[in-house]
C-alpha positions, 0 to 999 in steps of 0.5 A: 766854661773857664776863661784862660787869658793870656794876653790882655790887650789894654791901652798903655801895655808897657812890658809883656813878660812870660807871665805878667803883662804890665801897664800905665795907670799914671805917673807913679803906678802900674797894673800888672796883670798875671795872665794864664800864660805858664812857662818852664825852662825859661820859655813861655808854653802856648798853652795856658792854665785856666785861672792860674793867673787869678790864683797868683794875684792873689797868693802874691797878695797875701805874701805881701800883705803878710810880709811887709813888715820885713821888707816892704812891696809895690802892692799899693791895692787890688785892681778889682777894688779900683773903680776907676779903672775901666778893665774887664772883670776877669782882667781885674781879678788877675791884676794889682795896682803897684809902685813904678819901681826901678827893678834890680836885675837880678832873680834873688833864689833862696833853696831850702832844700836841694832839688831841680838844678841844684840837685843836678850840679850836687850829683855832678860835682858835689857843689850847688852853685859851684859851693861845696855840699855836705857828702851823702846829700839825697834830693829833697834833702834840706840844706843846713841853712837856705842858700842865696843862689842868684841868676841873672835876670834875662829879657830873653832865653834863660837866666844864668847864675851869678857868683856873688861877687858878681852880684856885688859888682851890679849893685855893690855891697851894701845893696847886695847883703840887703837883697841875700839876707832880705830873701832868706828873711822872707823865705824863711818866714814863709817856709815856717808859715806854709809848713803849719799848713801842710806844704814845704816851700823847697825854693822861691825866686824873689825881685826887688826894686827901688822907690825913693831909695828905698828897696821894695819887693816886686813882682810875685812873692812866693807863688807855685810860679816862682817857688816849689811847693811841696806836699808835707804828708808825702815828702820823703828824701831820696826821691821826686816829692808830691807838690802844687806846683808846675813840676807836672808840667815841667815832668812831662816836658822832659818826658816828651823829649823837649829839649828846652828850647823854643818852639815848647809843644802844646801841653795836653789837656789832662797835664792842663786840669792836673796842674790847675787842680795843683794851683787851687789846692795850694791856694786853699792850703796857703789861705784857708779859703777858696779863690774869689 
């Protein structure tokens, strides 16, 4: 039977996210564990996805690992390669052992293509992020170029999005440029790479931190988590595309008639297996292997 953790309880938990559960190793190191909890809307579900926590340690892992000559990152190595820590096997297989970094507190969202909320505002407005759009735009359409649409990083309820100006407010202007084009580099490094293997990366969030001055990739990296993942074969503009990601859940909340807002009710099991079923095949698509 497959184990779906969605706490783990170790000593030292220093923050409990709506996916990752992080720790103290020492002074200057964290585990951060991606349990199987699964959220959308910005709320945590009390359901679990079997495995998806193993599945995003180590699709985070090989983005990391492949992008670090753009920007580096926090990973400094793999839990279930760390003798030295005496966790259980199925917590290590969904942990990494990363730098103590100062988080930036702000979610750094590129969209290549225009869907989900954007595709909301377009309709209403004909702006994506209050930013005037070509006319005659269809969902799933891609944008002339990616767009740096950030939000706010909330503790709790939903992240709201930020002008830039606001953005360079936080962090000032420097520090801002770093982190827009940063993220469009990443992205658009990623979207060339996953195309050739048969899925569009439509959007992604990413987060950055701070170590010794220097900024650094933190969190996830481009994972069906933080990102849409579509299917190459289907994808058609005009409509809802084919995708490994969590729009089956998100699909079936709406149709549920959830209103977004805590308590989420439980997912049934088949959205439970189809959504698994989606996380494993996006891995395999990504790497060429299946999950160890």
């Amino acid at each position: 039977m497959t184990t779906t953790i969605r706490e783990t309880n170790l000593p030292g938990l220093l923050y409990r996210g709506k996916v990752r559960d992080t720790y103290a190793v020492d002074e200057d190191s964290l585990l951060m564990v991606a349990t199987d909890r699964i959220s959308a809307f910005d709320v945590v579900l009390p359901t679990g996805i079997p495995e998806k926590g193993a599945v995003l340690n180590q699709i985070s892992r090989f983005w990391f690992e492949r992008t670090s000559d753009i920007v580096p990152n926090h990973l400094i190595e793999m839990a279930s390669e760390r003798a030295d820590l005496d966790i259980p096997e199925e917590i290590a297989r969904r942990a990494m052992v990363v730098k103590k970094a100062e988080r930036i507190d702000v979610e750094c969202v590129v969209r290549g293509f225009i869907t989900g909320s954007a595709w909301a505002e377009y309709r209403r407005a004909g702006t994506v992020q209050d930013r005037p759009m070509p006319s005659g735009m269809r969902e799933g359409d891609p944008f002339p170029q990616p767009l740096f649409t950030p939000t706010t990083k909330a503790e709790v309820g939903h992240d709201e999005n930020m002008s830039w100006d606001e953005v360079v407010e936080m962090v000032g202007l420097e520090t801002a440029e770093k982190l827009r084009d940063t993220t469009i580099a990443v992205y658009e490094f990623a979207r060339d790479f996953a195309r050739d293997r048969g899925i569009i990366i439509a959007d992604t969030k990413m987060e950055f931190g701070v170590v010794d001055d220097e900024l650094i990739l933190i969190d996830e990296l481009l994972t069906p988590d933080s990102s849409r993942f579509w299917d190459a074969d289907g994808y058609e503009p005009g409509k809802s595309q084919p995708n490994y990601d969590k729009q089956l859940v998100r699909d079936w909340l709406d149709a549920f008639g959830w209103d977004h807002e805590p308590p989420a009710p439980e997912l049934p099991a088949d959205v439970v297996e189809k959504t698994a079923e989606r996380y494993f095949e996006a891995f395999s698509k990504l790497t060429g292997r299946r999950l160890d």
